[in-house]
N, C-alpha and C positions, 0 to 999 in steps of 0.2 A: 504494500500500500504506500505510494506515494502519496505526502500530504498534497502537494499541489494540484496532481491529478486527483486526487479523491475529491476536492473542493471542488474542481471544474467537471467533473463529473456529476455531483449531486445538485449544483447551484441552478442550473437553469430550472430542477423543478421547484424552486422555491415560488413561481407565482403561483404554485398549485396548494400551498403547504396550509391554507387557510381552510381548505373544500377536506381535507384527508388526516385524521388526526394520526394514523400511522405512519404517512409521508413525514409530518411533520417528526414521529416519534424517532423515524429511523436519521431526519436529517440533524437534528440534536444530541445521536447517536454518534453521527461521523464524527460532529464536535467533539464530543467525547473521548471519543479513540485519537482522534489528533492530538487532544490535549493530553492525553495518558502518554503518549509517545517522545510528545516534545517535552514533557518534563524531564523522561528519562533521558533524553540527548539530543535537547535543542538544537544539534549540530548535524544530525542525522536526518537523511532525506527521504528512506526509506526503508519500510519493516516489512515481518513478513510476521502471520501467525505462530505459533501463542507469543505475541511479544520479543519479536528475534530485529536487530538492527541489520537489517539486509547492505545499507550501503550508507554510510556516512560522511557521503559528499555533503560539504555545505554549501547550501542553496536560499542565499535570503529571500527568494522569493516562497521557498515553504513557510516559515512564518509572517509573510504577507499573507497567503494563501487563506492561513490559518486564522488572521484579524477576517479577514475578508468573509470568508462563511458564516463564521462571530456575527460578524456587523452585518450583513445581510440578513442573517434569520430572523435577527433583533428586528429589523425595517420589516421585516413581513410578518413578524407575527409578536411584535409588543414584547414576546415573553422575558423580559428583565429579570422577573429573579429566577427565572428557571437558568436562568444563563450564569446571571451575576452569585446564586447561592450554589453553584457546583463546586464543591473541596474540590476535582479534577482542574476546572476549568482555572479557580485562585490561586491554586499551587504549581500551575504550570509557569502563569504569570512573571511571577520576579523570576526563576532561571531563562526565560526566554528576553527578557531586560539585559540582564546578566550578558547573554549575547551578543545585543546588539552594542550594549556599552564598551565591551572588549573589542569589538570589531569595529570599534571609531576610533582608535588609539592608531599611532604612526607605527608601522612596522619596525624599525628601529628605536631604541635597540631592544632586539627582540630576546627573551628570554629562552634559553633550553627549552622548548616545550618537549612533551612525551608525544609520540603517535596515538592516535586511538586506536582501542582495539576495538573488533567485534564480540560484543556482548550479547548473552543470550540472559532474558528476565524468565528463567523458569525456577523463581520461589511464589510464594503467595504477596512476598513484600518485596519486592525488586527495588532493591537502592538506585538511585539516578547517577550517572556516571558524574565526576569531578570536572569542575570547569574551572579550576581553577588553574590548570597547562593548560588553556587556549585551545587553541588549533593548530591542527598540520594534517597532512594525508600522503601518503608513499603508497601505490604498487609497481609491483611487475609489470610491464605493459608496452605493448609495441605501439600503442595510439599516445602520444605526448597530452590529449586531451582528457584521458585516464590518471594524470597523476599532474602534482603539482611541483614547482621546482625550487629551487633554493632550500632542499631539503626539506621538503616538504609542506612551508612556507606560501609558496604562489607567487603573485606579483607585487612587486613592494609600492606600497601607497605612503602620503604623508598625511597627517588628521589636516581635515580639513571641512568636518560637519556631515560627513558620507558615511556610507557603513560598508563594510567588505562585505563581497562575496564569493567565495572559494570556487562555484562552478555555476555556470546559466543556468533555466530550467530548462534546457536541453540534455544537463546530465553534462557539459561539457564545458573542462576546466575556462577561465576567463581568463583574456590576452590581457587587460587591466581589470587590476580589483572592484574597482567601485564601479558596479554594474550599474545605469541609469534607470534602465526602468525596474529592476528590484526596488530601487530608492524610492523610485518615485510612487510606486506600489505602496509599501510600509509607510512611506509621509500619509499619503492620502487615506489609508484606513488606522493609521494611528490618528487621524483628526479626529475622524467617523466614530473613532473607537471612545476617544474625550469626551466627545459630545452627547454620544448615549453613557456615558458614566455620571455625566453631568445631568443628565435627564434622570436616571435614576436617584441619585443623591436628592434631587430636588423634592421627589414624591417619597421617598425614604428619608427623611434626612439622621433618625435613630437607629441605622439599620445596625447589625451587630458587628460590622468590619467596614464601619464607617473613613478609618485611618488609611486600611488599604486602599480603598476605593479615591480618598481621597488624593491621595500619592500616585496612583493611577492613572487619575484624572492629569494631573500635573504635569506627569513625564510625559505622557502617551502625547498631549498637548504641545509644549514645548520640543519634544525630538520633531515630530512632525513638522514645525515651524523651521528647526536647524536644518533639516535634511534638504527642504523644499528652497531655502536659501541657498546652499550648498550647489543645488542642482543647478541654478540660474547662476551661477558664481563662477562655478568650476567645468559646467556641462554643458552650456551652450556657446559655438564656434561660429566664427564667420565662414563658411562655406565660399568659394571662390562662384561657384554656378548657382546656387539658393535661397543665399545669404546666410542669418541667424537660425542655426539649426540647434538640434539635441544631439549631440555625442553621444554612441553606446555603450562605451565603459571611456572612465577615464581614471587616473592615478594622483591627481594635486599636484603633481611634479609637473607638469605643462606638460604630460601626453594626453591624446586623444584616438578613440579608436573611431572611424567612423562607417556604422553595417547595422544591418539591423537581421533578427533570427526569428522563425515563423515562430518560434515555441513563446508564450506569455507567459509574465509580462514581455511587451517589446514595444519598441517605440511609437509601432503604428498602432498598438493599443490602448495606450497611456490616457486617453479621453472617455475609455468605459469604467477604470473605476475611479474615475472622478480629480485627475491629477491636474489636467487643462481642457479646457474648452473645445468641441471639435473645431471653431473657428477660430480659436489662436492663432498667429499669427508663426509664431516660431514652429510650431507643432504642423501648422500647414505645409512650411517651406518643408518641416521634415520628410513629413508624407510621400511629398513629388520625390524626394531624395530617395527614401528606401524603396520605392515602387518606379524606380529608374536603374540603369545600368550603372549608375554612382554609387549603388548599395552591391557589393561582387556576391552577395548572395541573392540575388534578384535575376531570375530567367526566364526567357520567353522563347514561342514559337508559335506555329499555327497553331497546333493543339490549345495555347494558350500559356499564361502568364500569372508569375507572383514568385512570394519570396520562400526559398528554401531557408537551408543550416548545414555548417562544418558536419552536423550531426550526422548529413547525410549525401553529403556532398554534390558534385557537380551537376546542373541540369535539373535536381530535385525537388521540386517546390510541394507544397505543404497546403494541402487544404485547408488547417487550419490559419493562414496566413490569409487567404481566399474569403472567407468567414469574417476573420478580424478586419477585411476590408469592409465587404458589406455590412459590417454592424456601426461605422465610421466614415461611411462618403454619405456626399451633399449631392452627390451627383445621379441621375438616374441610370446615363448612359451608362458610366462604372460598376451602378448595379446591376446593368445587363450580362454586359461583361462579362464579370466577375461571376454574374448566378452561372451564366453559358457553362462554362469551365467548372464549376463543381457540377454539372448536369455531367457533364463529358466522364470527369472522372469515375459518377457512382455509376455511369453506363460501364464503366471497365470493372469497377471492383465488385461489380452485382446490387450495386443500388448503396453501396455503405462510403464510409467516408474511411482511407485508409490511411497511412501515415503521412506518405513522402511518394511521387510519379516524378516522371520521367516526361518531363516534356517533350521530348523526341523520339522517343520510345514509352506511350501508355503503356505498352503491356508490363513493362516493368515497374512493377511499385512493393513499397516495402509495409507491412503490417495490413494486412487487409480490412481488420476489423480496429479500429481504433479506437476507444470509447472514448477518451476526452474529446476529438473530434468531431464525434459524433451527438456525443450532447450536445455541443455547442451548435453543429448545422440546425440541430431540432431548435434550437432557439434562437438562432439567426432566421430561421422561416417565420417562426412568427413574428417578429420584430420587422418583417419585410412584409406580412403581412397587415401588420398595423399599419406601418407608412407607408406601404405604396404597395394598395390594394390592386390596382389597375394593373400591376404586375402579375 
């Protein structure tokens, strides 16, 4: 179970969760299990059952992920203390802080850290691994995206109001630390996150863990404000063809990577969970950038067009990148387009939505069945449904 996948998986049925009180049971479930998880190794991206750390790449976009499902079920269905009084959900809280506050520090000078191991939670009280050696990650591996470098280390950043993250949610390590839209992800729902703490506080104001909540409020508030700073400070470039664009990772050292990856968060999606405006101005110039030949992971042909990932390399593009377009353009023709070409695809994969095609070769594609992808088309339909019925 990926946290990140799990959240995009379950989210889209959230505007059903009001009609079904088992939807609703099983989607304060995931929560659940997310929270259980990231207590025991806020650093880890991925378990397996009965509580096994499958892979402990860290990916700041899983505890996005994981504010993100939070804060969403809260907006569809009120339920505040079923959220705000879970022991799971409070106790995950400060060690997942804990991370983000160690991952805004300068990588120099950097302490001995230990490697993590993989842990298996098979007692009844499974202790949470130590965070207090940081991070690193080492394997074996002939993909250089599989491991990180400087001994395990990754790419050295200076504090500059960002937060590290060790690998994309593509699962693949990052050419600079401070991923932009992970950032931009965690500002945006750590706001979201204040303001219903704030709303609760308000209609509770005696509740029993009134200090936590209030502490809560504070940080989740103020980081969101640092990051989003940060981002306009550090992350936005003058583009020679664009202009003022979004950088996708950058280090505070004055480098900048400039690409964008189908997998979310990513820069063309940064407008759904609420970070800027689709009509921003900078976030526009981006747009044209990563859905141009200016982004080296963006490919076309007759079959059609949009942006792949290193994940999957050359000529690959990503239905889910297709999706994140038409949930994001102003444009109708684009939503022609765009719909075309996932018509094209699920005519190859058998009607589903699969990972990664081959724009010059449909027959070749990777994951046939893809479920993050595949929620997502189902809620990309109705959302094109609603605005542009005539479609």
């Amino acid at each position: 179970m990926w946290i990140r996948d799990s959240t995009n998986q379950i989210k889209p049925y959230l505007r059903f969760v009001n009609d079904d009180i088992e939807l609703k049971d099983l989607i304060f479930g995931v929560i659940q299990v997310q929270a259980t998880y990231l207590n025991y190794d806020p650093y880890a991206n991925a378990f397996l059952k009965p509580c096994v750390v499958w892979e402990s790449k860290y990916e700041l976009d899983s505890i996005g992920h994981f504010f993100q499902l939070t804060n969403e079920y809260l907006k569809a269905t009120g339920e505040y203390d079923r959220v705000f009084k879970s022991k799971v959900w409070t106790t995950a809280i400060p060690r997942i802080f804990k991370v983000l506050q160690t991952q805004m520090q300068d990588t120099w000078p950097s302490k001995q850290l230990k490697l993590p191991n993989i842990k298996v939670m098979n007692s009844k009280d499974p202790q949470p691994v130590l965070l207090e050696d940081g991070y690193r990650f080492r394997r074996q591996t002939d993909r250089p995206t599989e491991t990180l470098g400087e001994y395990g280390i990754g790419g050295i950043t200076k504090r500059c109001g960002l937060i590290r993250s060790a690998f994309r949610p593509s699962d693949d390590a990052t050419t600079l630390p401070y991923l932009i839209p992970a950032n931009a992800l965690v500002s945006s729902q750590l706001k979201q996150l204040s303001e219903y703490v704030n709303l609760y506080l308000s209609k509770h104001p005696e509740n029993d863990n009134t200090e936590f909540f209030d502490d809560l409020k504070n940080k989740a508030g103020k980081l969101s404000k640092t990051i989003k700073r940060a981002i306009f400070k550090h992350a936005v470039i003058d583009h020679p063809e664009f202009g003022r664009v979004f950088a996708y990772e950058v280090d505070c050292y004055g480098s900048h990577l400039i690409m964008d990856d189908a997998n979310t968060p990513s820069l063309l999606s940064m407008p759904l969970f609420g970070f800027v405006a689709t009509t921003d101005k900078i976030y526009q110039n981006t747009r044209k950038m990563i859905l141009s030949e200016w982004n080296p992971w963006f490919f076309q042909s007759e079959f059609g067009k949009g942006i792949g990932s290193p994940h999957t390399g050359q000529n690959m593009i990503w239905p889910l990148s297709l999706l994140m377009q038409l949930q994001t353009t102003t444009s109708e023709a684009e939503v022609k387009e765009a719909l075309l070409t996932v018509k094209k695809i699920a005519n190859v994969t058998g009607g589903l939505m699969c990972e990664s095609i081959d724009v010059n070769k449909p027959d070749k594609y990777t994951r046939p069945w893809f479920s993050w992808a595949n929620s997502v088309a189902g809620e990309t339909i109705l959302q094109l449904k609603e605005k542009y019925s005539d479609l």
